[in-house]
C-alpha positions as CSV (number, residue, x, y, z in Angstrom):
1,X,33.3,-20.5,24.4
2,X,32.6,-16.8,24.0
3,X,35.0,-16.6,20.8
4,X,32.8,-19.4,19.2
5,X,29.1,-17.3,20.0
6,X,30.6,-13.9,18.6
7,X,30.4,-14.8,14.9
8,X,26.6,-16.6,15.6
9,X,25.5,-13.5,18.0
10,X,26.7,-10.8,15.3
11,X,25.1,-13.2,12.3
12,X,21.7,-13.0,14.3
13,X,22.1,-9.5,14.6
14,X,22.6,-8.9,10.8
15,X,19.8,-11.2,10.3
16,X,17.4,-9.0,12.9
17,X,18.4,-5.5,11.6
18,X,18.3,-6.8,7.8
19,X,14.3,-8.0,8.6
20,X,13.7,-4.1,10.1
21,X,15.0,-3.0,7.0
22,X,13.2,-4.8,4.8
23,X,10.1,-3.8,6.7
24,X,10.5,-0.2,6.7
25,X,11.5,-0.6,3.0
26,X,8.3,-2.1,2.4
27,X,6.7,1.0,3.9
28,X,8.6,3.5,2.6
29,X,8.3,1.7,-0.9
30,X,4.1,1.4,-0.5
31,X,3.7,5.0,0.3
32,X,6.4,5.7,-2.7
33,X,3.8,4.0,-5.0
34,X,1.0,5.7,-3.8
35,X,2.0,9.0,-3.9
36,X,3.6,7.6,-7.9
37,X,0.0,5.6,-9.1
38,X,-2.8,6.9,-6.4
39,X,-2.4,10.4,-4.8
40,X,-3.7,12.5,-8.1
41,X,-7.3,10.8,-8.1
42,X,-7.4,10.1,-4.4
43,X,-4.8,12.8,-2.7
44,X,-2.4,12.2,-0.4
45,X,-4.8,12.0,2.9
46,X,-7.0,9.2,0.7
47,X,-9.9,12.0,1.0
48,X,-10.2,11.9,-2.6
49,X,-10.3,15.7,-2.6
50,X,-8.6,16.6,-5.9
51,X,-8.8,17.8,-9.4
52,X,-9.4,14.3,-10.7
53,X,-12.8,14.3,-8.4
54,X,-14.5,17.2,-10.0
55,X,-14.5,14.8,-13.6
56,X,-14.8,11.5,-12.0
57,X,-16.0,9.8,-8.7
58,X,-13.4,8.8,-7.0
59,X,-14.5,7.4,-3.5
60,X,-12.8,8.9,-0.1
61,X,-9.9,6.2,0.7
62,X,-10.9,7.0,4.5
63,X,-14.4,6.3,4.5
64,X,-16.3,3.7,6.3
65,X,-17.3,2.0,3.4
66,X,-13.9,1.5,1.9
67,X,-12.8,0.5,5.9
68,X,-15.6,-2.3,5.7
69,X,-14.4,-3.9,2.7
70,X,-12.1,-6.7,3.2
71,X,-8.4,-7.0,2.0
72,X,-9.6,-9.0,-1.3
73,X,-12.3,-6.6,-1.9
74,X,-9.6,-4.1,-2.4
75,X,-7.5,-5.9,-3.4
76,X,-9.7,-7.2,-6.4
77,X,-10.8,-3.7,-7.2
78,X,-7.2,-2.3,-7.0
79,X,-5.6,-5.2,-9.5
80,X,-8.5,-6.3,-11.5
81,X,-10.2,-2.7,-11.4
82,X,-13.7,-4.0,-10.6
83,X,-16.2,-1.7,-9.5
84,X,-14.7,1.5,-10.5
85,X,-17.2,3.4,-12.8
86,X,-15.2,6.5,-13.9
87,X,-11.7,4.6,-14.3
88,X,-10.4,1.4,-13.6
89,X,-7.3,0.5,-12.5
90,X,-6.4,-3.1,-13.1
91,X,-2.5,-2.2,-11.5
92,X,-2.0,-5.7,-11.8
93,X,-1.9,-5.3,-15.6
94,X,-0.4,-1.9,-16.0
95,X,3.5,-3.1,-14.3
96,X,2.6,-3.9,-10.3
97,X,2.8,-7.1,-8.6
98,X,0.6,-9.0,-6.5
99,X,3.0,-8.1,-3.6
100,X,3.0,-4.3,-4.3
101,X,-0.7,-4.2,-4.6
102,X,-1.3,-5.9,-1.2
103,X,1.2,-3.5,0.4
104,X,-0.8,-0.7,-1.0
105,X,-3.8,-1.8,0.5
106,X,-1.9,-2.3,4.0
107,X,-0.7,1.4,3.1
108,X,-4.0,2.5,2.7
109,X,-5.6,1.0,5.8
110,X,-3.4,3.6,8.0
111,X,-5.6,6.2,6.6
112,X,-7.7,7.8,9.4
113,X,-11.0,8.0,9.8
114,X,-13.1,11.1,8.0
């Protein structure tokens, strides 16, 4: 009886660690493309403390009211690049999915608080 669980027990294993993988992939890969597409206008912390600031507005990542807008607000201003002023973004027509915009915005929620 054992021999016939080994192959299933080591499958499920492969099938566990393969799902952490992908999960820290899918974290290392979000803060890959925001340091790639977001960090020079909004830095690294999400302060929005950079050169890019002093010629545009470009909103602190961390602040309350970027924490009280919903996923689809973000999302929607991220993709579609609604409601930026000084440059929009509209990363859902300039090369990044659906799926890599959302896991930005999960990215960016791990920002602290100012």
């Amino acid at each position: 009886m054992g021999e016939v669980l080994a192959p299933a027990v080591r499958i499920i294993g492969a099938v566990v660690i393969s799902a952490a993988l992908c999960g820290i992939s899918a974290a290392q890969s979000a803060e890959q493309l925001y340091t790639e597409k977001c960090a020079n206008c909004h830095a690294a912390d999400g302060s929005g403390h950079t050169a890019a600031a002093s010629k545009m507005t470009v909103p602190d990542l961390r602040s309350k009211r970027i924490k009280q807008m919903s996923d689809e607000e973000l999302y929607t201003a991220t993709a579609e690049g609604t409601k930026h002023r000084s440059y929009p973004h509209a990363f859902l027509h300039t090369g990044l999915t659906e799926q890599q915009i959302r896991d930005l915005i999960k990215y960016i929620r791990t920002f602290g608080n100012n």
